[in-house]
BALUMFI-392709 format. One line per field, with one value per residue (C-alpha): x, y, z; residue number from 1; residue in one letter. Coordinates in nm, 3 decimals. Example, Ala and Ser with C-alpha at 12.3 -4.5 7.8 and 13.67 -1.06 7.14 Angstrom:
px c(1.230  1.367) $
py c(-0.450  -0.106) $
pz c(0.780  0.714) $
n c(1  2) $
res c(A  S) $
//
This chain:
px c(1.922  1.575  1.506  1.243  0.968  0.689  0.330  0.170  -0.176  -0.480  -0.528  -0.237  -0.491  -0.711  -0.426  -0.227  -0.585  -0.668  -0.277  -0.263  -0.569  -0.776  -1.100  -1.339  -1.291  -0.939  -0.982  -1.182  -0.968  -0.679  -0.875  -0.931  -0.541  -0.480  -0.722  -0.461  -0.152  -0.360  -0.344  -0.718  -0.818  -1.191  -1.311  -1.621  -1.718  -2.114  -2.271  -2.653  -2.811  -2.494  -2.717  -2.772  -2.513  -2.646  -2.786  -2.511  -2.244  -1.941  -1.834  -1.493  -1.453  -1.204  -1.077  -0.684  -0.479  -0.671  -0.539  -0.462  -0.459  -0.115  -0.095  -0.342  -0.230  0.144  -0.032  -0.325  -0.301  0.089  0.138  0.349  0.428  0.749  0.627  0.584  0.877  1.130  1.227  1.124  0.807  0.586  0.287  0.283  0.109  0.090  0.422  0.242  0.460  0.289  0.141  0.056  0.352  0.277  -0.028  -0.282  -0.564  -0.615  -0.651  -0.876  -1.115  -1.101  -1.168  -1.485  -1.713  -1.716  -1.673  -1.488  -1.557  -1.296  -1.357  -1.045  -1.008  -0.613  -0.447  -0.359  -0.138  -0.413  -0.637  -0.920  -0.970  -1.082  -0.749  -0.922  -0.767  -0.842  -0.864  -0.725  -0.942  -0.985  -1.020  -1.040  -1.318  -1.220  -1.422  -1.253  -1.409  -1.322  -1.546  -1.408  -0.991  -1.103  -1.266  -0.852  -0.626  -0.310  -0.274  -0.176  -0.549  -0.641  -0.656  -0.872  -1.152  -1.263  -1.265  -1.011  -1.168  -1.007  -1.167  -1.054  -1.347  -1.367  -1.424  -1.710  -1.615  -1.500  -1.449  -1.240  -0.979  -1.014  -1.127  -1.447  -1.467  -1.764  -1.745  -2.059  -2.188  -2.014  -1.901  -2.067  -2.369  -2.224  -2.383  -2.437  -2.172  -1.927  -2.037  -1.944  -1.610  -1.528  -1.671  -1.391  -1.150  -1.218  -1.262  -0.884  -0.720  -0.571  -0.482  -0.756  -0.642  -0.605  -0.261  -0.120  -0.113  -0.098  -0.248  -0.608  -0.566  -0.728  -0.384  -0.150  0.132  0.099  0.324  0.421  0.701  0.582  0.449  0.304  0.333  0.328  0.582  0.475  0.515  0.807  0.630  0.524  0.171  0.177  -0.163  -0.244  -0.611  -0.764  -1.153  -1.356  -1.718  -1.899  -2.273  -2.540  -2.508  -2.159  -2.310  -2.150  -2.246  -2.070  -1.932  -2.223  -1.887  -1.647  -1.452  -1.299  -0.969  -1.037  -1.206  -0.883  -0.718  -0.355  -0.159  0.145  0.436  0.650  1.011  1.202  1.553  1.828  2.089  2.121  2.071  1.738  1.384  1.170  0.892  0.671  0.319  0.098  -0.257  -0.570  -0.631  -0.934  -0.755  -0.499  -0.731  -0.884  -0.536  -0.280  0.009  -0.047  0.236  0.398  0.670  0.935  1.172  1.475  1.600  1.911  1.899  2.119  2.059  2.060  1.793  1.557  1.669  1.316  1.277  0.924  0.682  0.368  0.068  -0.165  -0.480  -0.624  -0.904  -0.952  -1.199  -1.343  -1.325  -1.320  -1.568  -1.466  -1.426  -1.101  -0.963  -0.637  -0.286  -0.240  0.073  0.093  0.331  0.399  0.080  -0.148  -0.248  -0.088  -0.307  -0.337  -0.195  -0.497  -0.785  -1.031  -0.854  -0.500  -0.302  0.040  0.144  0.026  -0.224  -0.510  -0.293  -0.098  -0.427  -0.525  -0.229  -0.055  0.135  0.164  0.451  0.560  0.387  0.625  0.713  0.883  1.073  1.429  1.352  1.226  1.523  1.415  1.050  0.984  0.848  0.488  0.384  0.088  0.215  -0.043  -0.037  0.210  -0.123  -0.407  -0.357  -0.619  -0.738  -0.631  -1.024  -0.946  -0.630  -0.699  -0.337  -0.114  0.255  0.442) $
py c(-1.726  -1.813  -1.719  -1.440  -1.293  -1.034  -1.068  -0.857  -0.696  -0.721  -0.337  -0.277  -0.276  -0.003  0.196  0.214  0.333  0.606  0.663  0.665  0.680  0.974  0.990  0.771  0.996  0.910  0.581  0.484  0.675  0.418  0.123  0.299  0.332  -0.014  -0.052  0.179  0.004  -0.303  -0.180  -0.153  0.091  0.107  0.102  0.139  0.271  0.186  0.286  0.162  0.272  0.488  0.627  0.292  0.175  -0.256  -0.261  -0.022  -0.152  -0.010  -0.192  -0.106  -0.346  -0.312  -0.439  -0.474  -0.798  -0.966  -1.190  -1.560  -1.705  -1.699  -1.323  -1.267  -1.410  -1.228  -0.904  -0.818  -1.087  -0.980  -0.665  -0.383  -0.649  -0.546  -0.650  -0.274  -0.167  -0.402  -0.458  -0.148  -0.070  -0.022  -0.243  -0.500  -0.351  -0.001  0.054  0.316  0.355  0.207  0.454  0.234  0.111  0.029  -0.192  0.104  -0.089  -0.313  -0.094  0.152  -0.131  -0.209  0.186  0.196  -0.150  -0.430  -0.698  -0.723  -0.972  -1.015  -1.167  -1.158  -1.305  -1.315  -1.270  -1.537  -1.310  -1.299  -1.046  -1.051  -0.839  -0.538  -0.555  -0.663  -0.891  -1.273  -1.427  -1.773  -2.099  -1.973  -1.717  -1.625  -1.532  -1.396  -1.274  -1.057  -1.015  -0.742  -0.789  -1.106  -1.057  -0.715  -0.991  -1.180  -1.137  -1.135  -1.211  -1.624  -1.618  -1.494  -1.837  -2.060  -1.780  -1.785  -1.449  -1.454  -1.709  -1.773  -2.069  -2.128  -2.066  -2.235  -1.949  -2.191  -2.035  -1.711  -1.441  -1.103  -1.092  -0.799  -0.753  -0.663  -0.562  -0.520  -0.344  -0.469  -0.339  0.050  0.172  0.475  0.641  0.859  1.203  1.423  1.628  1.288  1.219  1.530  1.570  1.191  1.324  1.642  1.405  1.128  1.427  1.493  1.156  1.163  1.502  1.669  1.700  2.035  1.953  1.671  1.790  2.134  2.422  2.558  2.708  3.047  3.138  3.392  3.112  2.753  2.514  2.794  2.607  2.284  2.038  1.879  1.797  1.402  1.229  0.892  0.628  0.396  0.105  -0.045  0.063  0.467  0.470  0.473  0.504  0.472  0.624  0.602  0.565  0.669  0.437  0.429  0.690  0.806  0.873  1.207  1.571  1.805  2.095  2.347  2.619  2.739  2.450  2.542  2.631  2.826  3.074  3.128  3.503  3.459  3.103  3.015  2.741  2.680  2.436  2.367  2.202  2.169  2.056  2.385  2.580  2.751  2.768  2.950  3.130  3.173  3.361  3.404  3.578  3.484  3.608  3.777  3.917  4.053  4.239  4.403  4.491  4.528  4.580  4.212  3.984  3.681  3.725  3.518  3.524  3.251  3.289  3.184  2.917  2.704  2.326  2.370  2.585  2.443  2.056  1.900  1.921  1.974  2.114  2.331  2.497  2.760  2.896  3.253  3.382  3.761  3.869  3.500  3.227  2.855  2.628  2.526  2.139  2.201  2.537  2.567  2.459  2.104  1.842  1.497  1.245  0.892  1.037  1.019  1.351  1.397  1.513  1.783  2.022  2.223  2.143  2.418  2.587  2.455  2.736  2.597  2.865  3.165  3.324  3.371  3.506  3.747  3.872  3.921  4.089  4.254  4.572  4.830  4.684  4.282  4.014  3.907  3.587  3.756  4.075  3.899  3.833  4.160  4.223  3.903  4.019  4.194  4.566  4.672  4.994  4.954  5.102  4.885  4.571  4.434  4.500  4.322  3.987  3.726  3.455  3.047  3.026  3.229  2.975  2.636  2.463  2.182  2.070  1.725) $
pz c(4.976  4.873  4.480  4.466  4.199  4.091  4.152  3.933  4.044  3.844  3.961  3.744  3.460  3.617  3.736  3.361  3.228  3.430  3.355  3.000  2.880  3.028  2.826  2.654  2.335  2.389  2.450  2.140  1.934  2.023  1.944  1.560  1.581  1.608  1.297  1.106  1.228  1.085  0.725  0.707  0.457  0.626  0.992  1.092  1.431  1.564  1.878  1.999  2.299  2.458  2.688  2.905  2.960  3.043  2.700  2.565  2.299  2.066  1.736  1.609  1.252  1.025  0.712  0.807  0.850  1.169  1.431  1.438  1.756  1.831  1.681  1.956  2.222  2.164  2.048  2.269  2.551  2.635  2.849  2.715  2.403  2.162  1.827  1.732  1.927  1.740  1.389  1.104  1.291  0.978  0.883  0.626  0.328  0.326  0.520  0.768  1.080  1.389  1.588  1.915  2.120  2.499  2.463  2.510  2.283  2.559  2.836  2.624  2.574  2.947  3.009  2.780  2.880  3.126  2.794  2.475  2.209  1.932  1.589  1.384  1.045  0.985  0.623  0.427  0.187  -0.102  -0.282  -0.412  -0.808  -0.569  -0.383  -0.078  0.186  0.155  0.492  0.577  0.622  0.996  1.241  1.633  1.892  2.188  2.501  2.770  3.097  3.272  3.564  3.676  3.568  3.849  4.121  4.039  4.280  4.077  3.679  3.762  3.906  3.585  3.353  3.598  3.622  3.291  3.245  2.891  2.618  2.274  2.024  1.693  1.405  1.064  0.785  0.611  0.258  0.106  0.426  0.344  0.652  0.937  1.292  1.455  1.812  2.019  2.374  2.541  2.882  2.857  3.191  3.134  3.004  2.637  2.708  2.366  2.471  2.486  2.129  1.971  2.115  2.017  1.651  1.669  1.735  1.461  1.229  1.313  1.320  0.975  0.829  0.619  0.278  0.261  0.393  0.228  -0.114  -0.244  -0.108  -0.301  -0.659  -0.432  -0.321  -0.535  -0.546  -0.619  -0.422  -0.212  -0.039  0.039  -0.195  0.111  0.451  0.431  0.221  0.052  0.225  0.147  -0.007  -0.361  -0.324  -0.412  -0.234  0.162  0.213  0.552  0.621  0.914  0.846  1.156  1.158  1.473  1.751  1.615  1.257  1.161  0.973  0.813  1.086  1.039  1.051  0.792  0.736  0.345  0.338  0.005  0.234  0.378  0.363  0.396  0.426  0.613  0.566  0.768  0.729  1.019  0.911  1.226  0.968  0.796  1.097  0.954  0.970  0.674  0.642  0.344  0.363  0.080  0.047  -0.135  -0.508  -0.317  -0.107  -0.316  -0.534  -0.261  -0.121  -0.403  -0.177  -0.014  -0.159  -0.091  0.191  0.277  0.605  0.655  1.024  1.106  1.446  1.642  1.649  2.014  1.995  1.719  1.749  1.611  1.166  1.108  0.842  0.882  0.716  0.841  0.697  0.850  0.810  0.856  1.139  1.109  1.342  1.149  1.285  1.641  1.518  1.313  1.448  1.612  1.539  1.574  1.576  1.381  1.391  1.219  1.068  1.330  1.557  1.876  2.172  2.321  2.098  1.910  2.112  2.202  2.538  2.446  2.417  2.313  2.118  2.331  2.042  2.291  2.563  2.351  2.201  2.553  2.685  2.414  2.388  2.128  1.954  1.841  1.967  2.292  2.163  1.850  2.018  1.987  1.598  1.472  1.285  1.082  1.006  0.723  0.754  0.639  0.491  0.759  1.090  1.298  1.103  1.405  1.670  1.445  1.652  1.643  1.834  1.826  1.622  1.335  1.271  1.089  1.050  1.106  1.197  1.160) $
n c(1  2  3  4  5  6  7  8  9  10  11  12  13  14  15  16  17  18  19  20  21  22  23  24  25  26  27  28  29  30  31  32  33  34  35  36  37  38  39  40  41  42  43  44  45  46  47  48  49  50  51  52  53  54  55  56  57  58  59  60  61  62  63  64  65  66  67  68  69  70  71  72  73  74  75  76  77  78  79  80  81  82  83  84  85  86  87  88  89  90  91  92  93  94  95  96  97  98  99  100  101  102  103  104  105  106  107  108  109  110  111  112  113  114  115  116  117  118  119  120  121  122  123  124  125  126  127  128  129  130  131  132  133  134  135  136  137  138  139  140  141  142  143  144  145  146  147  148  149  150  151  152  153  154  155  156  157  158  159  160  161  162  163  164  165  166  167  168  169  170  171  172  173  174  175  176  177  178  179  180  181  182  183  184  185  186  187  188  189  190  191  192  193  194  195  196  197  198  199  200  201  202  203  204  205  206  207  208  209  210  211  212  213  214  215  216  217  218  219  220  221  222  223  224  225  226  227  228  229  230  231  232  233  234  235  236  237  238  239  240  241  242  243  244  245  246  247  248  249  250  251  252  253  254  255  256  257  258  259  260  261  262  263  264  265  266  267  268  269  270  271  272  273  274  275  276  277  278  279  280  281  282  283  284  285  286  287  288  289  290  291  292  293  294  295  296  297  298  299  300  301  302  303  304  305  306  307  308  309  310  311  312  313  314  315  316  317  318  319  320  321  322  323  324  325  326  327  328  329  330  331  332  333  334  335  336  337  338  339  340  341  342  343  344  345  346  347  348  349  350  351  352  353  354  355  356  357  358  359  360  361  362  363  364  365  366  367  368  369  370  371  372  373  374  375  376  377  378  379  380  381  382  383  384  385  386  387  388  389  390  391  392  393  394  395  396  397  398  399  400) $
res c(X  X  X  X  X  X  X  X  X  X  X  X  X  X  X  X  X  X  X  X  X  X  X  X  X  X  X  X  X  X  X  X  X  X  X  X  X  X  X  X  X  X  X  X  X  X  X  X  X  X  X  X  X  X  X  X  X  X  X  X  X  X  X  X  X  X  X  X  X  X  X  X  X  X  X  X  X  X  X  X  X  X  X  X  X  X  X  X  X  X  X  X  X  X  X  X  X  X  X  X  X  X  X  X  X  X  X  X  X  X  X  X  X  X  X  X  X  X  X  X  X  X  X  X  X  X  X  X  X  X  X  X  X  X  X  X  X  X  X  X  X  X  X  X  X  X  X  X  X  X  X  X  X  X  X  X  X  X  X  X  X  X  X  X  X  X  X  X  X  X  X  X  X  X  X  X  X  X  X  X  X  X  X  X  X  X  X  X  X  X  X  X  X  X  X  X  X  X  X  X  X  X  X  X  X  X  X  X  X  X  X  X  X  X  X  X  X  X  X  X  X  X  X  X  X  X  X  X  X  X  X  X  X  X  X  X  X  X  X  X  X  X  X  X  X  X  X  X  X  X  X  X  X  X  X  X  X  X  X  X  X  X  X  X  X  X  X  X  X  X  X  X  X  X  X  X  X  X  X  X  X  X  X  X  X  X  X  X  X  X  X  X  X  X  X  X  X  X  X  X  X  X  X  X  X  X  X  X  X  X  X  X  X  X  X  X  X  X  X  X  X  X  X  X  X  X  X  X  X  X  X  X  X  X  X  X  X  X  X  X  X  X  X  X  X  X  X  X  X  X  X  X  X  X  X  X  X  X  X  X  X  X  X  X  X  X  X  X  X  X  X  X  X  X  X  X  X  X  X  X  X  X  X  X  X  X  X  X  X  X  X  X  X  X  X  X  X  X  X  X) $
//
């Protein structure tokens, strides 16, 4: 019997990034994730002339650990690679869990532009006196042609067309180690629209801070039941910064919306522990509020669940604001995990946890979702406070 084998497609490229990687938003928002899972503590994201797309380029450069060339080569070059499915899966420095698993970077960059240059600057286990990272004597360059791996038959056709290119650079002197990417020739023209939403997203890649320390010295009770969402990290450094600076056609205002949680009304936590069989609920309102209202207090519920039913510990925080909507940028409910937010939960018609259709089809009584648990709810003196129901915009909050 004659011995047998794969031929792998060059398609297969095309085909996994329509697949996992819908949108361009989407897309450049997993190249800035493999900055993170880099330890950078900067990225910078530039865009010049989005709206023509020939002379049309994306820069993506970070400050992390950068690529030799073998890193490369087993990193970005390898489909579906395991280095961040084996071992502890956290990053060098900072310890931050690796968000990016399947080798979605590449295909994102394919997605956006018909190029990608790579200049990568790896570690060489040194700081400098500002705790920056000291690259080694040399780096990488890289080009990817995505045009001509497409005109490949199969991925063996790949190496003799020229289309991947990796040279070894000398550093020449001092360099500070990171990676810069540059997506040259976009495959489409970035309409205003297209900017903005990639803005909402980047403003929502980390959580805001609002949420991973205390809640604002507003509220009646200060921690209320979480300390915060986020844990430290387990590493020596007590810090974990990570900013996006946003430079070019990306360059970013401040949401002309309310966007304070200190405006906030009432605020809701939320701790979701399987082991004990329980999930509680503690709800606070604003000094403000409370001195308009006298009879608004902090409430607490503990409901009783089966692991079966509530398998999944998590932690959450809600801000409300009263007969408000919060500016449509950060509003909604959204879900993190390994620190890093997890689509589509919270975006402007996702509906995950029914607000906007219960507002829209409510009854006279509970909210439908909570009939089986009114026995757990504690009782107003206001007969219709069950019917005031608002909308997913007048929430601003957050789950992990």
């Amino acid at each position: 019997m004659a011995r047998a084998t794969f031929t792998v497609d060059t398609q297969l490229f095309r085909e996994l990034g329509e697949l996992l990687v819908g949108e361009d938003a989407t897309a450049l928002t997993e190249l800035v994730k493999n900055s993170y899972d880099a330890d950078s503590r900067v990225v910078s994201i530039a865009g010049r002339s989005l709206g023509k797309p020939e002379n049309s380029l994306i820069t993506i450069a970070d400050d992390g650990v950068g690529m030799n060339g073998e890193q490369f080569n087993h990193g970005f070059l390898t489909v579906a690679g395991r280095e961040k499915t084996t071992g502890d899966r956290r990053s060098k420095i900072y310890r931050r869990i690796y968000t990016g698993e399947k080798g979605v970077g590449r295909l994102a960059a394919r997605k956006l532009a018909k190029r990608l240059e790579v200049e990568s600057w790896p570690w060489s286990g040194k700081l400098d006196v500002q705790g920056r990272l000291i690259s080694q004597p040399t780096g990488i360059r890289a080009t990817i042609d995505w045009d001509k791996i497409d005109r490949c038959r199969t991925f063996d056709d790949i190496p003799k067309s020229g289309a991947v290119r990796v040279e070894t650079i000398p550093a020449n002197g001092f360099r500070l180690a990171g990676t810069t990417l540059t997506l040259r020739r976009l495959r489409k023209s970035w309409t205003k629209k297209d900017i903005e939403k990639f803005q909402r997203r980047a403003l929502t890649f980390r959580p805001p801070q609002v949420f991973t320390g205390q809640i604002p010295e507003t509220f009646v009770a200060r921690p209320l039941l979480l300390k915060s969402l986020f844990s430290q990290p387990a590493a020596s450094n007590s810090e974990e910064p990570f900013r996006i600076d946003m430079l070019g056609a990306f360059d970013i205002v401040e949401p002309p919306g309310v966007s304070d949680a200190a405006a906030a009304q009432w605020v809701l936590e939320i701790l979701s522990e399987p082991k004990r069989g329980q999930v509680t609920y503690t709800m606070a309102p604003s000094q403000k509020f409370q001195r308009k209202y006298p009879k608004a207090q902090v409430e607490r519920a503990v409901i009783k669940v089966k692991r079966a039913q509530n398998p999944i510990p998590f932690r959450g925080r809600i801000y409300n604001l009263l007969n408000r909507s919060w500016d449509g940028s950060i509003a909604g409910v959204r879900v993190y995990m390994n620190g890093f937010r997890v689509l589509p939960y919270g975006e402007a018609k996702n509906d995950w946890l029914g607000l906007d259709d219960d507002t829209t089809s409510r009854a006279r009584d509970l909210l439908r979702n909570l009939k089986g648990l009114a026995g757990d709810i504690p009782r107003s003196a206001d007969s219709e406070e069950e019917t005031k129901m608002q909308r997913n915009s007048a929430y601003w909050g957050l789950s992990r």
